[in-house]
C-alpha positions in Angstrom: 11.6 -7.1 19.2 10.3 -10.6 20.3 7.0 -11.0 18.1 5.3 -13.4 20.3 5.3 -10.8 22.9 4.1 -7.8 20.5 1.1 -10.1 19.9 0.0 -10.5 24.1 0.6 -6.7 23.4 -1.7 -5.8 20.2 -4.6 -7.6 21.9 -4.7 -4.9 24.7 -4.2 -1.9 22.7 -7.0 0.8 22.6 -6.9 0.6 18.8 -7.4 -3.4 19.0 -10.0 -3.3 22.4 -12.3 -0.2 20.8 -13.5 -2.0 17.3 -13.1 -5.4 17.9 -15.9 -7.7 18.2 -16.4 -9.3 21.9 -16.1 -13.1 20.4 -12.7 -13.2 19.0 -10.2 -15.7 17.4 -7.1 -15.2 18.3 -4.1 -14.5 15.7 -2.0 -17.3 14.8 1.6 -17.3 16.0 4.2 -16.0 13.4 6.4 -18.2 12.1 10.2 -17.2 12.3 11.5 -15.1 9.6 14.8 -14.9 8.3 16.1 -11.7 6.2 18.7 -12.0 4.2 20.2 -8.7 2.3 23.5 -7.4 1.8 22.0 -4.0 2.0 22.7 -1.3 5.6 19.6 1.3 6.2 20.5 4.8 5.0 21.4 7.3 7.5 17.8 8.4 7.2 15.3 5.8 5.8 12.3 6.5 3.4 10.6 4.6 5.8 9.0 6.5 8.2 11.0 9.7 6.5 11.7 13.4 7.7 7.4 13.9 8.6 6.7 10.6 10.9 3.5 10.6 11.6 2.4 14.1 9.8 0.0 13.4 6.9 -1.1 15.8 4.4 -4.9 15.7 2.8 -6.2 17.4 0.0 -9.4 17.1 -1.1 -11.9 18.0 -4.2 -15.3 17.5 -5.2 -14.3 18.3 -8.8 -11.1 15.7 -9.2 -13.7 12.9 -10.0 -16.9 12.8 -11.9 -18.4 9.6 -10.2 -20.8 9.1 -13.0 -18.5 9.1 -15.7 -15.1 8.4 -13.8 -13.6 10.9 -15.4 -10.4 12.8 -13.4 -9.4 16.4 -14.0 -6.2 16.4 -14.7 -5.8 20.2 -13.6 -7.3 19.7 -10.0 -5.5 16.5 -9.8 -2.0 18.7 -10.2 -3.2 21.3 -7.8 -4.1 19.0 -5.1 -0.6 17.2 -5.4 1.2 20.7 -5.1 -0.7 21.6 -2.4 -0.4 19.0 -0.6 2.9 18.6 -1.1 3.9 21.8 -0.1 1.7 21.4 3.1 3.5 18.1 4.1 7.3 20.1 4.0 6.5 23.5 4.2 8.3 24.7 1.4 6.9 27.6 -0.9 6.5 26.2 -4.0 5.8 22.4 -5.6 9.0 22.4 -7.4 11.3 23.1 -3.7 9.1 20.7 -2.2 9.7 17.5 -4.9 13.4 18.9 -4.7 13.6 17.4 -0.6 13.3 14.0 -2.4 14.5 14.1 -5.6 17.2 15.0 -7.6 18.4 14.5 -11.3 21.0 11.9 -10.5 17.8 9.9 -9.5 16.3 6.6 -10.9 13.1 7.0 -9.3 10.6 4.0 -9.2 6.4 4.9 -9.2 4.8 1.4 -7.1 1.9 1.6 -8.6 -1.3 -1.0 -8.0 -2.8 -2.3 -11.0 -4.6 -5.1 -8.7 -8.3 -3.3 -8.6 -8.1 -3.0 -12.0 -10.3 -1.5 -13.7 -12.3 -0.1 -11.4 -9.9 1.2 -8.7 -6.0 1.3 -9.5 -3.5 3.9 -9.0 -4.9 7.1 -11.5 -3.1 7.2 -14.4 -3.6 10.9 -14.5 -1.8 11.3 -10.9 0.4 8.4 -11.8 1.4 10.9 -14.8 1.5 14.3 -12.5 4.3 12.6 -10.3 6.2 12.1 -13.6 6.1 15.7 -14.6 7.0 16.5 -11.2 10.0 14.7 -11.0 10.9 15.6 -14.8 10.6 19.2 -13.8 13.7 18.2 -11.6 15.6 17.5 -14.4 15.0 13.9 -13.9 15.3 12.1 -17.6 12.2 10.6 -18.4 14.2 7.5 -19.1 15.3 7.4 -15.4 11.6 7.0 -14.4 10.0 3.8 -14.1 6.1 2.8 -13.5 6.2 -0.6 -12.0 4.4 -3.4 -10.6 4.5 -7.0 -10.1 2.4 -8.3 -13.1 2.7 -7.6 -16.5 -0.9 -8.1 -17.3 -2.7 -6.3 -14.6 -0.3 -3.2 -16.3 -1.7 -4.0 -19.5 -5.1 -3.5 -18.3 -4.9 -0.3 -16.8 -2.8 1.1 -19.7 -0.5 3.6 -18.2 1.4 4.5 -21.2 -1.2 6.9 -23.1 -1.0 9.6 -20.2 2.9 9.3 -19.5 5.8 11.7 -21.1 7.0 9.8 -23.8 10.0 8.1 -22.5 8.7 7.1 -19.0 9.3 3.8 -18.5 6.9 0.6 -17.5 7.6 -2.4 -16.3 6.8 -5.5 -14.2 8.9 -8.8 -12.7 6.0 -12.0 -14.2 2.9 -12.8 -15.7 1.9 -14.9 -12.6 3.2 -17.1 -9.7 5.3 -19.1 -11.8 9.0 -20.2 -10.8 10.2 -19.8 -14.4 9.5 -16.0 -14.4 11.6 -15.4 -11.6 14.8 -13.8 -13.2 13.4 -10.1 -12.2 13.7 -11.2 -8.7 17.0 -10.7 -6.8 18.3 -14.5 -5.7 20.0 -12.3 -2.5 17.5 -9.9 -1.1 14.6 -12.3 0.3 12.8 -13.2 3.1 11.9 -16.6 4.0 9.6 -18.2 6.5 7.1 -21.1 6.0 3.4 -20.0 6.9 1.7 -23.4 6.1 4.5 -26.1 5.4 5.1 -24.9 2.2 7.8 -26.1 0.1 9.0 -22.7 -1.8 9.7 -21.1 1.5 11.2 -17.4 -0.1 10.0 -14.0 -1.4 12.4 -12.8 -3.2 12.9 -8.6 -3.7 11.7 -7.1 -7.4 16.0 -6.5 -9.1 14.5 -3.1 -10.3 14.4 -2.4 -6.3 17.9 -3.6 -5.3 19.7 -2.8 -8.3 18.1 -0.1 -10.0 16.2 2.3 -8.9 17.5 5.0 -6.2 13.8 6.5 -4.9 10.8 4.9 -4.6 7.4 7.0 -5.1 4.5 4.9 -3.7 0.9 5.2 -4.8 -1.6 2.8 -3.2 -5.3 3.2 -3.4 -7.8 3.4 -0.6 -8.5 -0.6 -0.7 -10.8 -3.1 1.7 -8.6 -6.7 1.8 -9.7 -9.8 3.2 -6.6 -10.7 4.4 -5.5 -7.4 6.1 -8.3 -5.6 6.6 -6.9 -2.7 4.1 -4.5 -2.3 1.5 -3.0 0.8 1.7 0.8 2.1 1.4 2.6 -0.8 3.5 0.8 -3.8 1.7 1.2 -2.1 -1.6 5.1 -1.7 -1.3 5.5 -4.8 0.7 3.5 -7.3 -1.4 4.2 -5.8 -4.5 7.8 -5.4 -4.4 8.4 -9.5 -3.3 7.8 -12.6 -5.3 5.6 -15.6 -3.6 3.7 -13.4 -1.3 -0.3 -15.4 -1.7 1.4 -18.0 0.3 0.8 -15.7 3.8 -3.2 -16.6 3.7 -5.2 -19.5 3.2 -8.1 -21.6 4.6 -9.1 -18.6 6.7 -6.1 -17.9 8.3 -4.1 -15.1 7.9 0.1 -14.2 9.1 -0.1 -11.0 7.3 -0.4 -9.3 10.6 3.3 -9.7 10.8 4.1 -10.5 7.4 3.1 -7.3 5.7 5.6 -5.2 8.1 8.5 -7.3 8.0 8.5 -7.4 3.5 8.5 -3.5 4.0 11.2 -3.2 6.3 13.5 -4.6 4.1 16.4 -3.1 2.8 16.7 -1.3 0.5 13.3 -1.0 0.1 12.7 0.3 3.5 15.0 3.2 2.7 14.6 3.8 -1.1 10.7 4.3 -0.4 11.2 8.5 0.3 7.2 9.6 -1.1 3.5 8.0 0.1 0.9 9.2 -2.2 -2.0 7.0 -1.5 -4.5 7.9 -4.6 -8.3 8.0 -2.6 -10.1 9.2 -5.4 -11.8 6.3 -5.5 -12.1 3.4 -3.0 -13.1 -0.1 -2.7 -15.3 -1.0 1.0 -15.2 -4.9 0.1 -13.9 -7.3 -2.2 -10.9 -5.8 -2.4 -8.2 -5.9 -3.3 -10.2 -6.2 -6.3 -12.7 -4.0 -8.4 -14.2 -6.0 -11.2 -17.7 -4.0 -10.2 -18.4 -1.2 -9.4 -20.7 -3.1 -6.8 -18.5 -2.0 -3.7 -16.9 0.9 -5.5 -17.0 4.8 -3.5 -15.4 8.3 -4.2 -13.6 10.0 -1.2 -11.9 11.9 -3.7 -8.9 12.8 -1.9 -5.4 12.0 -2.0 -2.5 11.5 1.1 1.1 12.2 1.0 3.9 11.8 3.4 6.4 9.8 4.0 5.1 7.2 7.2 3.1 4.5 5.7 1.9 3.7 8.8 0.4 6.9 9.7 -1.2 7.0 6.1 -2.5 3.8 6.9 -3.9 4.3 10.0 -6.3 6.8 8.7 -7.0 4.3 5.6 -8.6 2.0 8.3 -11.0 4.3 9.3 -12.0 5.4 6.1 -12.7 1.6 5.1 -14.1 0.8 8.0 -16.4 3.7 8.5 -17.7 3.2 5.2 -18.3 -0.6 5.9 -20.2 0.6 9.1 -22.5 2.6 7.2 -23.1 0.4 4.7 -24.3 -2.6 7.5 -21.8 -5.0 7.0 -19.1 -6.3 9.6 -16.0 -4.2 10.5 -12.8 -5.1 9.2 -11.6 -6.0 12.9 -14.0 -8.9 13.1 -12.6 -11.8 14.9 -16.0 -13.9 15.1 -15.1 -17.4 14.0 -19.1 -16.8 13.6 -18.2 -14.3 10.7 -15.5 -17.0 9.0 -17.0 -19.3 5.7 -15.0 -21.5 3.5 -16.0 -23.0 0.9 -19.3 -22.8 1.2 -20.2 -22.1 -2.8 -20.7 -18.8 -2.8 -18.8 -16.3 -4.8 -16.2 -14.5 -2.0 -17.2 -11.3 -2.5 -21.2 -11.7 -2.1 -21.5 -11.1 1.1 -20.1 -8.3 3.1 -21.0 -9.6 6.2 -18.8 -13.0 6.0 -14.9 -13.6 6.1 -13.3 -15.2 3.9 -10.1 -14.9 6.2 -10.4 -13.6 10.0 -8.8 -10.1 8.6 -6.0 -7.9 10.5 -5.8 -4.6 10.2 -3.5 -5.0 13.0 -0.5 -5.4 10.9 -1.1 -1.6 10.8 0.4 -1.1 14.3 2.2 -3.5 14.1 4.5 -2.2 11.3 4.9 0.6 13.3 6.3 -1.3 16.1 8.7 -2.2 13.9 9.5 1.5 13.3 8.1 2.1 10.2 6.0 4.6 11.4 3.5 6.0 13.8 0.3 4.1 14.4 -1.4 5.9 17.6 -3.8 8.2 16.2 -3.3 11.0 18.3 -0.2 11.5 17.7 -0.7 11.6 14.2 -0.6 15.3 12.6 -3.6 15.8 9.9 -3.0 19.1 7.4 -6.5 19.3 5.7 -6.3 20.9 2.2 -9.8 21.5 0.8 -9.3 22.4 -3.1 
């Protein structure tokens, strides 16, 4: 696909022409990437899976106590076998966790630690997904809660509520080039976004060399730079070193950034299981929580196996929520809208952009084949628990 050409196209889609602002700023051209992995696709890549674009919802007033935060742990497991029975169609939770899993596995939980504390990837459904795969006859050992940072995993504190032996780990403490020996020196991508001189993102070694599955669990997330984080930034950007260096001084590439990282083998095809934790949500600031100033409750939770699809509902929960709390959609392209440096804490105002946002990397992730974007042909199974 010739990316300069997708780009004429994503500014007539329906998607792009229906929420968009009338004054607009243009996307910046992306810069040529290269890829370099010694890894083929799989015969049938996690990524968009056996269920392109079908998407299964459950949903529960009782998973989450918003006054308290506190989530029921039994709801929590019910929603998560009915939805995952809903998504394949098999009878019970334990034939449906079979279609992905086996005990021969080394299955890798993404997690997001980023909103922390506030809004991270539940501990209690991080915990379910470990029982469920244990159930397998997966050892615990062979299971492994990750994430880029060490201390953002610190924070949220994931091991009280694992089985004892589940692994947790992480590649650095920060950007820093001399923490980059959990990062495989032959699985990158390299491009240079703003005449940068560390040009690479380089793939987690737990992704290429370790680990068999992938389990993702994103949260329901606002983001400056791409409007959301949902499944495909969470996997992308937290699965590659040196990733900050897509956006800066209002300007954005992740509208083609974020697709290409996730399309990346093997990570593309070792990525079998979305389960996008909406329990609680963030409408602005993200993708960080340090308030609960922009913090909501859809209390609901998404599985399938096409991040894009997932994704593409994300949006409209984010945005939908922005709409109704008065403040600019996340597919404003007013230069009006954009402030730099102006001396005002980022997140203060929900009705100014800190980078011209695009949710557009949405669709076009999916024109990469990673999923499908166009909402009607995107199959919702509500579960109401």
């Amino acid at each position: 696909m010739e990316r300069r050409t997708f780009l004429e196209l994503l500014a007539a889609t329906p998607l792009a022409q229906a929420a968009r602002p009338e004054v607009t700023a243009a996307p910046p051209p992306p810069p040529a990437y290269r890829v370099v992995t010694r890894f083929a696709p799989a015969a049938a890549p996690g990524m968009p899976g056996p269920f392109r674009g079908r998407v299964a919802r459950t949903r529960s007033e009782r998973a989450l106590d918003p006054a308290t935060r506190t989530v029921d742990a039994s709801v929590v497991r019910e929603m998560l076998e009915r939805g995952m029975r809903a998504l394949t169609g098999e009878t019970s939770a334990l034939a449906a966790w079979r279609r992905f899993f086996g005990p021969e596995d080394v299955v890798g939980i993404k997690v997001n630690a980023g909103g922390r504390p506030f809004c991270v990837s539940s501990p209690v459904i991080v915990a379910e997904i470990a029982r469920q795969l244990m159930a397998l006859g997966i050892e615990p050992s062979r299971i492994v809660v990750y994430e880029r940072f060490y201390n953002q995993l610190a924070e949220v504190d994931y091991a009280p509520q694992l089985p004892q032996g589940v692994r947790i780990e992480a590649a650095e403490r920060g950007n820093r080039s001399s923490e980059q020996s959990d990062y495989d020196p032959f699985t990158y991508v390299e491009a240079r976004f703003f005449g940068e001189e560390d040009t690479r993102s380089n793939l987690m070694r737990l992704v290429s060399e370790r680990v068999t599955k992938i389990v993702n669990v994103p949260n329901m997330k606002d983001h400056g730079a791409t409007g959301v984080t949902g499944c495909l930034k969470n996997i992308a950007y937290g699965s590659f070193s040196n990733v900050a260096r897509t956006h800066a001084q209002g300007v954005t590439h992740t509208l083609s950034a974020v697709g290409t990282f996730a399309a990346v083998e093997p990570l593309c095809s070792r990525t079998v299981l979305q389960v996008m934790d909406g329990l609680s949500a963030v409408w602005h600031g993200g993708p960080f929580a340090p308030t609960t100033r922009y913090l909501f409750h859809p209390r609901q939770i998404l599985l399938g196996t096409d991040p894009v699809a997932i994704d593409r509902l994300l949006l409209d929960v984010i945005d939908d929520k922005r709409k109704a709390e008065g403040a600019i959609s996340i597919w404003d392209r007013s230069p009006a809208s954009l402030r730099l440096n102006d001396g005002v804490a980022r997140d203060a105002d929900p009705n100014v952009n800190i980078l011209i946002r695009e949710p557009g990397h949405v669709e076009y992730a999916g024109r990469l084949g990673l999923g499908e974007w166009e909402l009607p042909r995107i199959r919702i199974e509500e579960i109401e628990v």
